[in-house]
C-alpha positions in Angstrom: -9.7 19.2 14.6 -6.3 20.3 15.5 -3.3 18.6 14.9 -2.2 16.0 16.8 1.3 14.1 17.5 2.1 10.9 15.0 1.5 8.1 17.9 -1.8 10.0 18.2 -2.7 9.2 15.1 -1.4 5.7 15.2 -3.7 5.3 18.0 -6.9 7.0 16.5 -6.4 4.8 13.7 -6.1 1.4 15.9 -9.2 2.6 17.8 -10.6 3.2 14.4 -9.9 -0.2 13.3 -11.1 -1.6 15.9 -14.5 -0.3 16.5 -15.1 -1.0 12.5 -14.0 -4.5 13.0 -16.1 -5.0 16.2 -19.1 -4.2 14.2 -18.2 -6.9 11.3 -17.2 -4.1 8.9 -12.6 -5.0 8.6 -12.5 -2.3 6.0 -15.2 0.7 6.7 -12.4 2.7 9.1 -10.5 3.7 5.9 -12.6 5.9 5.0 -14.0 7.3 8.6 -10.7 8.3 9.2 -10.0 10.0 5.5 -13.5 11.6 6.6 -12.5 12.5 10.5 -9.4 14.1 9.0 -11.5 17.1 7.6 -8.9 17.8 4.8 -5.8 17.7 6.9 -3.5 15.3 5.8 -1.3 15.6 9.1 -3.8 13.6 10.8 -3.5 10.7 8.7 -0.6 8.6 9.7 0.6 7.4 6.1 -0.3 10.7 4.3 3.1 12.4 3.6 2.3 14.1 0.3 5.5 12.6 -0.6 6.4 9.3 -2.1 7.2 6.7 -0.4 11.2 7.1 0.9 11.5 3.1 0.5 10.1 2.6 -3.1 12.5 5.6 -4.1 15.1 4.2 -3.2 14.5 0.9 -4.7 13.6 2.2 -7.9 16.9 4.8 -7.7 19.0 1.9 -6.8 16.9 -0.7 -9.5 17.1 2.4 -12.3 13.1 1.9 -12.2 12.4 2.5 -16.1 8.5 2.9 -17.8 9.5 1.6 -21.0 5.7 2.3 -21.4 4.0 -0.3 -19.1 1.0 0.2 -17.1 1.4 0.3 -13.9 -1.1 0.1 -10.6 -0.7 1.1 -7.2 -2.9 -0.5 -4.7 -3.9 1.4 -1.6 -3.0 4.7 -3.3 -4.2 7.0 -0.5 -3.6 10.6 -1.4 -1.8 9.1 -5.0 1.7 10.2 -3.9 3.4 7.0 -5.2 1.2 7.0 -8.4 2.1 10.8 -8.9 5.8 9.3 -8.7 5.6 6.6 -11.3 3.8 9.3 -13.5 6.6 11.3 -13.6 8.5 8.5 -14.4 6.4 7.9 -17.5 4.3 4.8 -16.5 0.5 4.8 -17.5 -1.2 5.1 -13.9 -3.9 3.5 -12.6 -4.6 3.8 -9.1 -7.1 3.0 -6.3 -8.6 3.0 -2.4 -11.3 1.7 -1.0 -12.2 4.8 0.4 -13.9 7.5 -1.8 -12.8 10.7 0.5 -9.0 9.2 -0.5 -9.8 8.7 -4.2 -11.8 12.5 -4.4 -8.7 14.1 -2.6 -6.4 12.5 -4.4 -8.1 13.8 -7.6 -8.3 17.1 -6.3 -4.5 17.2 -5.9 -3.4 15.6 -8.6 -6.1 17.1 -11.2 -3.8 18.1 -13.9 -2.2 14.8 -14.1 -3.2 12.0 -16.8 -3.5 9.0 -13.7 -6.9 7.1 -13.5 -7.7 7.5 -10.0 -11.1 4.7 -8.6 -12.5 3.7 -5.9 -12.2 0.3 -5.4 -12.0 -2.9 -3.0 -9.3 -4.8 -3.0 -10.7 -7.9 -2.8 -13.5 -7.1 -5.3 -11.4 -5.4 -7.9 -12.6 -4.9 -11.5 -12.3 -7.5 -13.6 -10.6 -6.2 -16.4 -7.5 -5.3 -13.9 -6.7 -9.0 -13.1 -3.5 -9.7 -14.6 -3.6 -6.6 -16.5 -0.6 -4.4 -14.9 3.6 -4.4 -15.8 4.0 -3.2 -12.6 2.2 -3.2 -9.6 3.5 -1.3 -6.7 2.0 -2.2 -2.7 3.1 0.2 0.2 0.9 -0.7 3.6 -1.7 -1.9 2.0 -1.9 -5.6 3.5 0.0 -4.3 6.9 -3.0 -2.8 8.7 -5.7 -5.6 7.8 -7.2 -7.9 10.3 -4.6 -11.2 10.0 -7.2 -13.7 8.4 -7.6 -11.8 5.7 -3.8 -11.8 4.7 -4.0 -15.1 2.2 -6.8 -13.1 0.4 -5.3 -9.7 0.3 -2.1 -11.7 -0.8 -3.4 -13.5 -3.4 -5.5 -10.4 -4.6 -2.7 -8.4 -5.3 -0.8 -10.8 -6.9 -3.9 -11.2 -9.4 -3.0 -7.6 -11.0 0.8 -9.0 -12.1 0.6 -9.4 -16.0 3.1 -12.4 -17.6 6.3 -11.0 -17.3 5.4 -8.1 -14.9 6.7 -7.0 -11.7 5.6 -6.3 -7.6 6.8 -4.5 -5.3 6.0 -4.6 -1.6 6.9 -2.0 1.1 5.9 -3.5 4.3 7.0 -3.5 8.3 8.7 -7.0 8.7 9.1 -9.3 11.6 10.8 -12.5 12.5 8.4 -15.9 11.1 8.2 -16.7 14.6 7.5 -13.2 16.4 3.6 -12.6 17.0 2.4 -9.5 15.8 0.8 -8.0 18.6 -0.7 -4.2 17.4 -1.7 -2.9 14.0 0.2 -2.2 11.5 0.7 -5.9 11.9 4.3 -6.5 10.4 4.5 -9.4 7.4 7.3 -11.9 7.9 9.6 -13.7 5.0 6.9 -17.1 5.5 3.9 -14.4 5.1 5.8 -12.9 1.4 6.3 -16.8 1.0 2.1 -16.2 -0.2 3.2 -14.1 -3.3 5.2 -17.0 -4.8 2.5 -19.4 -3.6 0.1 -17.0 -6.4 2.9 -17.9 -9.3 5.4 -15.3 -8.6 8.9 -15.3 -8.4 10.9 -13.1 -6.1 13.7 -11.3 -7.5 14.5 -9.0 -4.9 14.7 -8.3 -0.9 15.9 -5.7 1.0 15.6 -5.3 4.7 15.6 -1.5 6.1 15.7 -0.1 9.6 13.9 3.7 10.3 13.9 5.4 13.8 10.4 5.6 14.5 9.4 7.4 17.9 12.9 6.5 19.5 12.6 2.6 18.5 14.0 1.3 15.3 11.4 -0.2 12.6 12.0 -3.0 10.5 10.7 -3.0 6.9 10.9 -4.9 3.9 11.2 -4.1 0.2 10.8 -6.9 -2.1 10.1 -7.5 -5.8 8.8 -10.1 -7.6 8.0 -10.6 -11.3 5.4 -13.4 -12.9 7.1 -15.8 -15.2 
């Protein structure tokens, strides 16, 4: 498969999604489209083999420290943010749902010490509930079907340990814009969830990135559990 242009692969990804969730299966397009890709990263829309530009900046601005706390990274992809909190000393744990992410991820990454599984979100392992210092989310809840957003929510917020922190990378909307395509944006009243799940936010920045000629609205927020 040749490379295509990004809103190509935006689109094969909706299409993706939505042929997955017609046949009752919300989740089973991750990894057909880690599978369709053959290997090529440029034909997955999130996989930069970079970190995320966002989180840097929030932990360059935050002076994002280890202090030697474990840390998880939900949705991990190709591991790029996990390979960024490596270097910054944390003791990684990291996981998709999809196992074509999770073996590529290995393969790249196999001379680092991260602990990469495969893994559904909302069936985690139970020895990872409250379990992590610092658990990092980047587009993870974004591209799931909306009814599942109070349980994908209240998942995440599950791996915080007392006194540990969250952060969220997300698109953002208005409370009273209607998403109307995937990625479907969060709004301040859908973040609202995480302190519903005994969290407290500490942190929110809103960023806007040229995207295809329009400009696109994200959030970066943290929270920590008392």
């Amino acid at each position: 498969m040749s490379e295509t242009p990004e809103f190509d692969k935006r689109a094969r990804a909706r299409e993706l999604a939505a042929e997955f969730e017609a046949l009752g299966d919300a989740l089973g397009w991750f990894e057909a489209l880690y599978k369709e890709s053959g290997g090529n990263n440029e034909l997955v829309p999130w996989a930069d083999l970079e970190p995320n530009r966002f989180f840097d900046g929030w932990a360059k601005r935050t002076g994002l420290k280890a202090e030697g706390r474990k840390a998880l990274v939900v949705g991990c992809g190709l591991g790029d943010d996990a390979v960024y909190l490596d270097d910054l000393g944390f003791d990684v744990t990291a996981f998709d749902i999809s196992p074509t992410a999770i073996e590529w991820a290995r393969k790249l990454h196999k001379e680092r010490k991260i602990q990469f599984e495969v893994a559904d979100l909302l069936q985690p392992f139970r020895g990872w509930l409250g379990a992590f210092d610092f658990v990092l989310e980047v587009y993870t809840i974004q591209p799931l079907p909306l009814e599942m957003r109070p349980k994908v929510i209240e998942a995440i917020a599950s791996f915080v340990a007392p006194k540990g922190e969250l952060v969220v990378v997300c698109r953002g909307r208005d409370d009273d814009d209607e998403p109307d395509v995937m990625p479907w944006p969060l709004s301040k009243n859908d973040l609202s969830r995480f302190e519903k799940n005994g969290l407290v936010e500490t942190g929110f920045d809103e960023v806007f990135e040229d995207e295809d000629g329009d400009p696109v609205r994200r959030f970066v927020v943290s929270y920590r559990r008392p």
